[in-house]
C-alpha positions as CSV (number, residue, x, y, z in Angstrom):
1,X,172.6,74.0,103.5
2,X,169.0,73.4,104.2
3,X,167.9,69.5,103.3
4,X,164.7,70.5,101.3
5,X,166.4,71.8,98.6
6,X,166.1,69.6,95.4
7,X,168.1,69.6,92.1
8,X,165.3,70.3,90.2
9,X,162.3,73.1,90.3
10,X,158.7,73.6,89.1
11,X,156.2,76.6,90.0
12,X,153.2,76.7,92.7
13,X,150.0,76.4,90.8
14,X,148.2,78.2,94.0
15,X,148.8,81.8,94.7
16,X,150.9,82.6,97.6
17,X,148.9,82.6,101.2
18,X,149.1,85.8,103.3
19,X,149.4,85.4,106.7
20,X,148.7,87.6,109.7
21,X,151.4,89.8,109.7
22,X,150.6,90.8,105.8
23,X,153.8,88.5,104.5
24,X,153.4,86.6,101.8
25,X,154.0,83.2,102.7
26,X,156.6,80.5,101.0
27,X,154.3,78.0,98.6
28,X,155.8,75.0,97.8
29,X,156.0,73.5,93.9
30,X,153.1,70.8,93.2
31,X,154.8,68.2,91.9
32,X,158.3,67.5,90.3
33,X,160.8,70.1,91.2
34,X,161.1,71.8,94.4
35,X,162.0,75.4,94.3
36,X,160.3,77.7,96.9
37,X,158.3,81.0,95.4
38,X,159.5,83.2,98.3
39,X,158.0,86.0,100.0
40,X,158.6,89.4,101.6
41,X,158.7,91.6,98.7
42,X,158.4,95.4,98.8
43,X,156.9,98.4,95.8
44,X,159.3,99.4,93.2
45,X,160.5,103.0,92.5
46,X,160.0,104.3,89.1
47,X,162.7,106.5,87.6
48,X,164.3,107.0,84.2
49,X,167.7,107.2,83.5
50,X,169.1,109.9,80.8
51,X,172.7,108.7,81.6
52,X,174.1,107.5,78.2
53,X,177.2,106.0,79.4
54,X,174.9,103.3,81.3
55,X,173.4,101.8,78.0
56,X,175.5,98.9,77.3
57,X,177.7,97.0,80.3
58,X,178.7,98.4,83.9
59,X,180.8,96.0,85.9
60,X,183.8,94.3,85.8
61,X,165.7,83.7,99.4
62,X,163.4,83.0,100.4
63,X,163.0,86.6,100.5
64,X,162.1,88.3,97.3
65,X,163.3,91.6,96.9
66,X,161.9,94.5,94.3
67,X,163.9,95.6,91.8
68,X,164.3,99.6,90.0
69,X,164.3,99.2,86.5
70,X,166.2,102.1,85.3
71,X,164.8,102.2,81.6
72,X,166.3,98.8,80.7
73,X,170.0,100.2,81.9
74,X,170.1,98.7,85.9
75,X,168.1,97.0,88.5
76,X,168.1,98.7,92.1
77,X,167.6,97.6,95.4
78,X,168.0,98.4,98.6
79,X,171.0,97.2,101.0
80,X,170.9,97.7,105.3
81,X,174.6,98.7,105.8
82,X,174.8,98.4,109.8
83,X,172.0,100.6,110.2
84,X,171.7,102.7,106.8
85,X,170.1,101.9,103.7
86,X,171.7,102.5,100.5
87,X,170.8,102.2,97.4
88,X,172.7,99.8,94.7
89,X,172.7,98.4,91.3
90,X,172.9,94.5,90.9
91,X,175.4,92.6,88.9
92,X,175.7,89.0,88.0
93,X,178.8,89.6,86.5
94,X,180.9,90.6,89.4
95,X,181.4,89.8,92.8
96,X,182.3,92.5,95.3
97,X,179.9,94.7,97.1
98,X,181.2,98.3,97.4
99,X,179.4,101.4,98.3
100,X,180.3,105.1,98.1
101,X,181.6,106.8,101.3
102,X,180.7,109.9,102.2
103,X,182.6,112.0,101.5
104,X,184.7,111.1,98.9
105,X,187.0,112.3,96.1
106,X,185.7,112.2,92.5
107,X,188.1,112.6,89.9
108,X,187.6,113.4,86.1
109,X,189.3,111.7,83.0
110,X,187.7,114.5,80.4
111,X,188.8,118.4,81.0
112,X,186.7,120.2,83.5
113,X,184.5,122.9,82.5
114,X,185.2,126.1,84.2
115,X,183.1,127.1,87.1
116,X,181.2,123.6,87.1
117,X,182.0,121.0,90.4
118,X,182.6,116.9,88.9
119,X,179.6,115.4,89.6
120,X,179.9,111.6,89.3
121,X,176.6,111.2,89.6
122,X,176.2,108.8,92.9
123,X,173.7,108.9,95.5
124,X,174.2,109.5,98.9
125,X,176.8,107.1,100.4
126,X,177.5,105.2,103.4
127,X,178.2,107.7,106.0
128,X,180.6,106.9,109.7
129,X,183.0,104.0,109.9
130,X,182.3,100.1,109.4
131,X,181.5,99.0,112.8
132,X,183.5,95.7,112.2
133,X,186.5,98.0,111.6
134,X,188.5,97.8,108.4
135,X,190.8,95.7,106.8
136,X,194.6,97.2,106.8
137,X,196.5,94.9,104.6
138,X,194.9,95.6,101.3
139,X,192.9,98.0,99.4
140,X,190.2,97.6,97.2
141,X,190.0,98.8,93.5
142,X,188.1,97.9,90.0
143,X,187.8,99.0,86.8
144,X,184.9,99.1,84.5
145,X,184.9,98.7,80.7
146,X,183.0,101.7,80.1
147,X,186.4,103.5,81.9
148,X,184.9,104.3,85.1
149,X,187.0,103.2,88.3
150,X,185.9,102.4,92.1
151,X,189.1,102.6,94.9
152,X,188.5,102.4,98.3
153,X,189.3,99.7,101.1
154,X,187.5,96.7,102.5
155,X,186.0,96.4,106.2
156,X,183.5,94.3,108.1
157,X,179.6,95.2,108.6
158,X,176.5,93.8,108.8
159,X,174.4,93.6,105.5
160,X,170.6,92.9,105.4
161,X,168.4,92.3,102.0
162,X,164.6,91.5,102.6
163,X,164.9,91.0,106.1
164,X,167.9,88.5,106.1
165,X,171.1,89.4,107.5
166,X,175.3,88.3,106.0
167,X,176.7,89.0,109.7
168,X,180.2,90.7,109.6
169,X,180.1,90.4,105.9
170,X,182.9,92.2,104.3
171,X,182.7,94.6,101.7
172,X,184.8,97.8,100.1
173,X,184.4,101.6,100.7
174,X,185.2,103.9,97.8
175,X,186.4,107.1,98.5
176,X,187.8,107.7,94.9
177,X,186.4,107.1,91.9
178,X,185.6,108.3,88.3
179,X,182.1,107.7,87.9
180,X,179.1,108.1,85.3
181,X,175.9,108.1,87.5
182,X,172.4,109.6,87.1
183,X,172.3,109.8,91.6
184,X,169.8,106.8,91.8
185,X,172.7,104.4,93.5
186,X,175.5,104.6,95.6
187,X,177.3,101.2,95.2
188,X,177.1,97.5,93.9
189,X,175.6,94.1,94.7
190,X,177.7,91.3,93.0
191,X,175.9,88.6,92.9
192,X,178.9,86.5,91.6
193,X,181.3,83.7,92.9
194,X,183.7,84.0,95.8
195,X,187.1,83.4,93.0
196,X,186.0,86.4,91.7
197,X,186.8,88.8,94.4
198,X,190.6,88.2,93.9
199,X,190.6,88.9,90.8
200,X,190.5,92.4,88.8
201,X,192.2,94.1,91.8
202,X,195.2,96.4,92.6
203,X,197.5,93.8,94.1
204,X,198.5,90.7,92.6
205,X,197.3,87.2,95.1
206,X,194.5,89.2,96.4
207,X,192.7,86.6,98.9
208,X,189.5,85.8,97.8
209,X,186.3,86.4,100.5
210,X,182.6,85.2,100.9
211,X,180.4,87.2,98.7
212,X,177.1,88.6,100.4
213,X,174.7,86.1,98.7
214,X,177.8,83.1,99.5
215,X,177.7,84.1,103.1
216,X,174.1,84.1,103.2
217,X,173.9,80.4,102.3
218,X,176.8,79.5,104.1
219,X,175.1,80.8,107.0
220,X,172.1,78.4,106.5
221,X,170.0,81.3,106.3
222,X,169.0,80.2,102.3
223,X,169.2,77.4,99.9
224,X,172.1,78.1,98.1
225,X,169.9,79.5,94.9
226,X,168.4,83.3,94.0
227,X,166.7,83.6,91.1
228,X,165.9,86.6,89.3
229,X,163.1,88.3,87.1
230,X,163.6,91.1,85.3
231,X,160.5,93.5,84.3
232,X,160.6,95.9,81.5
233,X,158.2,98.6,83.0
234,X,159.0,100.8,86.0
235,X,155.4,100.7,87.2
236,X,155.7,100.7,90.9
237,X,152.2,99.3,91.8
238,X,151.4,95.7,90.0
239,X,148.4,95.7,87.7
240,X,144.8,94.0,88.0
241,X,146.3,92.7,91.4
242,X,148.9,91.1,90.3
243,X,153.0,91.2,90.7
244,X,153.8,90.4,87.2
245,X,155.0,94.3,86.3
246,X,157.7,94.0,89.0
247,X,161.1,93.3,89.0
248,X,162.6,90.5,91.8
249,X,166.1,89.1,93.2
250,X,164.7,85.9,94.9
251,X,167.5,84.5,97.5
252,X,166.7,81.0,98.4
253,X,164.1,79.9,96.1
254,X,161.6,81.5,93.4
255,X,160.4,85.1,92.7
256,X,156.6,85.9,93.0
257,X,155.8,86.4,89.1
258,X,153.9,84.1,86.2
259,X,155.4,81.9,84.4
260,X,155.3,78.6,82.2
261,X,156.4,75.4,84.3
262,X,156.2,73.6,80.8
263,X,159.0,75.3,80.1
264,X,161.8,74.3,82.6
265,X,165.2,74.0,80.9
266,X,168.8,74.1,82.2
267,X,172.4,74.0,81.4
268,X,175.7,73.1,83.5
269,X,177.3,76.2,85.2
270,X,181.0,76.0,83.4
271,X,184.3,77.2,85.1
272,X,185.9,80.5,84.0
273,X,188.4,78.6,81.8
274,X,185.3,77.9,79.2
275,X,185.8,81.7,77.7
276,X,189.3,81.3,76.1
277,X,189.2,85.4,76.0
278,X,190.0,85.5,79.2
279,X,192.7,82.9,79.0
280,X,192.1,81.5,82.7
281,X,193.6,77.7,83.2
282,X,191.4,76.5,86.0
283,X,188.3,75.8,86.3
284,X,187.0,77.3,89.2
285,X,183.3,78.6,88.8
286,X,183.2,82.5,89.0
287,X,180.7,83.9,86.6
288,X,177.4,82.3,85.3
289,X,178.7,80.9,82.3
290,X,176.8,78.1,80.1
291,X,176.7,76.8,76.5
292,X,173.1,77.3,74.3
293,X,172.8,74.2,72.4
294,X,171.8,76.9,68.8
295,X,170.0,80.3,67.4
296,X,166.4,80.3,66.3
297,X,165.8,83.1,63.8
298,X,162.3,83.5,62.1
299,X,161.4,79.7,63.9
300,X,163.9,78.0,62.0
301,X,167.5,76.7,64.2
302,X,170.7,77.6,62.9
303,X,169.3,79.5,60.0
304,X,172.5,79.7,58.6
305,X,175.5,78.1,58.3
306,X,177.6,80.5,60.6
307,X,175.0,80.0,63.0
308,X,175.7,75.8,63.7
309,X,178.1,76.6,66.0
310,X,177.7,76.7,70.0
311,X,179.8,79.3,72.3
312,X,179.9,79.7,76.1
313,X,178.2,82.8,77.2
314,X,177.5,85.3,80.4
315,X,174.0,85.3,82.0
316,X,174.9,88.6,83.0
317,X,171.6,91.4,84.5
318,X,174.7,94.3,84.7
319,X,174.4,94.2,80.6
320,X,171.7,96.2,79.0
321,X,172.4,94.4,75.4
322,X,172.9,91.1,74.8
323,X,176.3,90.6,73.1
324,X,176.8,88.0,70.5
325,X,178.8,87.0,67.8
326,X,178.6,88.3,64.3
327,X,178.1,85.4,62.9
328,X,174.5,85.3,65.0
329,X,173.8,88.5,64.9
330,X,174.2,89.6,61.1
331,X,171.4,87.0,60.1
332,X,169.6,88.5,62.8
333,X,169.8,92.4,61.6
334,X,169.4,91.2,58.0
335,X,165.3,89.6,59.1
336,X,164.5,92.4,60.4
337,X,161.8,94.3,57.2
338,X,163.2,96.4,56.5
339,X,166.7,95.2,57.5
340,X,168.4,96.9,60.8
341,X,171.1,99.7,60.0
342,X,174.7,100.6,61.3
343,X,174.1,104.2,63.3
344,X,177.4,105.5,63.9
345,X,176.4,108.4,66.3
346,X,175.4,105.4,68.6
347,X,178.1,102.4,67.7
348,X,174.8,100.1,67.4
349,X,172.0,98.7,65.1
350,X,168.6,100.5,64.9
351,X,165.9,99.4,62.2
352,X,162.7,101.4,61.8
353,X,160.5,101.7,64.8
354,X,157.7,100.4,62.5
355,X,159.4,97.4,61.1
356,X,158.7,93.7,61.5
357,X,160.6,92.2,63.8
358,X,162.0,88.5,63.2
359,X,161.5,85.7,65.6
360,X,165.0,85.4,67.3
361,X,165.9,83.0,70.2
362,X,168.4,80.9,72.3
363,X,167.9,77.2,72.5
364,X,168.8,75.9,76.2
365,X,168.3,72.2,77.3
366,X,166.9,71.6,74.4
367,X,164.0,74.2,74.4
368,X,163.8,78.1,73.0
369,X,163.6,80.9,74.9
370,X,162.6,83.6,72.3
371,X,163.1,87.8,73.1
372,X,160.1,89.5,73.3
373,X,159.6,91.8,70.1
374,X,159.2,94.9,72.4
375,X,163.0,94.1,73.7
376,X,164.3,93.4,70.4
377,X,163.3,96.6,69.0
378,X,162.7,99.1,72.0
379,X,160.0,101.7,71.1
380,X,161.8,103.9,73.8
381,X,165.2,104.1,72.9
382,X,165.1,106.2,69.5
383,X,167.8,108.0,67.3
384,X,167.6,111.9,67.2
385,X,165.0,111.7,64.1
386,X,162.4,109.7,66.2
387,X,162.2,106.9,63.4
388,X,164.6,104.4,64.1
389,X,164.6,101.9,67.6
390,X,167.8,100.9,69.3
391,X,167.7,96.6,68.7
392,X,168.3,95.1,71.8
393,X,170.9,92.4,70.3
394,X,174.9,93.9,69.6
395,X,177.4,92.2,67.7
396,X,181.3,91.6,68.7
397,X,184.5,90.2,67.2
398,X,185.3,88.0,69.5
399,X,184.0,86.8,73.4
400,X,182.9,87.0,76.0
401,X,179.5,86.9,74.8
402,X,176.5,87.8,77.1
403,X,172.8,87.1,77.3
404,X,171.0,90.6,79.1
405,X,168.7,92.3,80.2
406,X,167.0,92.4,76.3
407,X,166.8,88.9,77.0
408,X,166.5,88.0,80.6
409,X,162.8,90.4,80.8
410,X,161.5,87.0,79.4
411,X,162.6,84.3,81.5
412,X,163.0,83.5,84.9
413,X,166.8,82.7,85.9
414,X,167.7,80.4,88.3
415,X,171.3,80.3,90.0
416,X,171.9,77.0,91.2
417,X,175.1,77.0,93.2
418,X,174.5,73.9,94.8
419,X,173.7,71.7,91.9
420,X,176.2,74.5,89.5
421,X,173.6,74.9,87.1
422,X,171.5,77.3,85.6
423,X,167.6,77.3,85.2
424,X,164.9,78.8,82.6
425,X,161.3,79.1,82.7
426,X,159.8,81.5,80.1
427,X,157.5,84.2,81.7
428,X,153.9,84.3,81.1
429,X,152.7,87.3,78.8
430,X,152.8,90.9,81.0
């Protein structure tokens, strides 16, 4: 891992230099921390999604890469398989990389309609064999809590994002699946640990492999940090000149957006055995997993009583919602004016698309990071009579809990895997 790297960060006052070649240069932080905002980034696609299965949770570098924002559901980018592109969604909550095969079967859980072909809704997929050949003595498989399944079987190819390269990096084929797509991807980027990839699978004692991102580091091609921020437009060219509309996965360092270096915060990546849902004994790292210190609703901490008490939770960009317990989010619905309401033709909260909407935040190292209004309430995402607004905040009986997309279009997250923690800077006004 490169020397540079520092366990601390801070943004470049000074806009990134272009050099001759029409790259954006690397800028180095100031003073203090010692992140790098990265370069190489490319124009984002604009599409929306009318896929409802895709609204709550699909999953299990110094090169900045654009994101698709897919109306708040998935972020897309594009992978170099060998010497195809494909499109995929990334997810912080897993840690494979599979993309569809072409062709492949796709199977239906819900009686067919007569005359009409299954459509599981994937792009075009990876087409010809792996050129590193495949792996014979097990198979790949995982299943999503939405019901949708991926099966396939793991093989060796080269995998390129912004212009850096995971040599004979392996990854899964699926040539089975059940699926709920709207065509935009044909696969998955998990941006997880490498513990993860034996879990979740068909066989028991899976071995566990280098993710993309982990063989990227190992490879000393990147610090051993990406960083990620999320937009909540789809605009595909920035505005007044500047970057701040689009959507980034940053490997090595710092995405190219705005942000307030005042407001630096971070928290100690935790092992997998800090969710006792999942009733894991060790503490390997696998997910991005960290404790808020409390919940600021209308400015005040820990409004309530029910509201004192801190609880591990997923930083997790596969999650349109963020998913919290009651106890946080039924003070929350109740400060909304007028107060949210139970829709159950949706199985979420909605509150008039004109009311006020409360003040509602995580504190992190000491210092709140507050949704934007516009994600707590989405203007976009109505019920069938056009006057209530999906609230970007759901509520669960019990873990794991999970801080999204409604949540992460305000920050800037960093992914420390070096120093195993996470990092927040709140993002300027766009």
């Amino acid at each position: 891992m490169k020397s540079s790297f520092l366990s601390a960060l801070c943004l470049a006052a000074a806009s990134p230099a272009v050099d001759a070649a029409g790259m954006l240069k690397a800028t180095r932080a100031a003073a203090g921390f010692h992140d790098i905002k990265t370069t190489n980034y490319v124009p984002m696609r604009r599409h929306e999604s009318s896929t409802p299965s895709t609204l709550l949770h699909k999953r299990a570098l110094t090169r900045p890469t654009n994101l698709t924002n897919v109306h708040d559901v998935y972020y897309i980018i594009d992978l170099v398989v060998g010497n195809q592109t494909i499109p995929v969604s990334i997810d912080t909550g897993s840690s494979d990389t599979w993309l569809v095969q072409e062709p492949y079967d796709c199977v239906s859980f819900f009686w067919p309609i007569p005359g009409q072909p299954l459509d599981c809704g994937l792009g075009k997929g990876f087409v010809g064999p792996l050129s590193g050949g495949n792996i014979t003595s097990h198979y790949f498989g995982r299943a999503y809590m939405d019901g949708t399944f991926v099966q396939g079987f793991f093989g060796y190819e080269d995998v390129s994002i912004g212009g850096l390269t995971a040599k004979h990096q392996q990854l899964a084929l699926v040539n089975y699946t059940f699926w709920q797509g709207d065509g935009r991807t044909s696969g998955l980027l998990g941006l997880g640990y490498p513990y993860m990839t034996s879990l979740d699978g068909p066989e028991e004692n899976m071995p566990a492999y280098d993710p993309v991102f982990t063989t990227m580091w190992k490879d000393k091609l990147i610090d051993p940090v990406f960083s990620i921020a999320l937009s909540r437009s789809n605009e595909a060219t920035p505005q007044h000149g500047q970057a701040d509309e689009e959507s980034y996965l940053a490997l090595g360092g710092l995405p190219p957006v705005e942000l307030d270096d005042k407001t630096w915060a971070r928290s100690e990546i935790q092992g997998i055995n800090a969710i006792p849902e999942w009733q894991f004994e060790t503490k390997e790292k696998g997910l991005y997993i960290i404790t808020p210190e409390g919940w600021v609703i209308d400015g005040n901490k820990n409004a309530t009583a029910n509201t004192t008490a801190t609880f591990p939770i997923l930083i997790d960009v596969g999650s349109t919602l963020s998913i919290l317990p009651k106890s946080v989010v039924n003070p929350l619905y109740a400060a909304f004016d007028p107060p949210a309401v139970y829709l159950s033709s949706t199985g979420l909260f909605y509150a008039q698309c004109n009311a006020t909407v409360p003040k509602f935040g995580v504190e992190i190292g000491g210092k709140p990071f507050y949704f934007a209004p516009e994600d707590l309430l989405r203007q976009t995402v109505r019920d069938k009579s056009g006057e209530y607004c999906r609230i970007g905040v759901t509520d669960v009986n019990s873990g794991p809990y999970v801080l999204g997309v409604s949540w992460l279009t305000s920050v800037v997250a960093v992914f420390d895997i070096q120093n195993s923690e996470m990092r927040f800077a709140s993002r300027n006004k766009y």
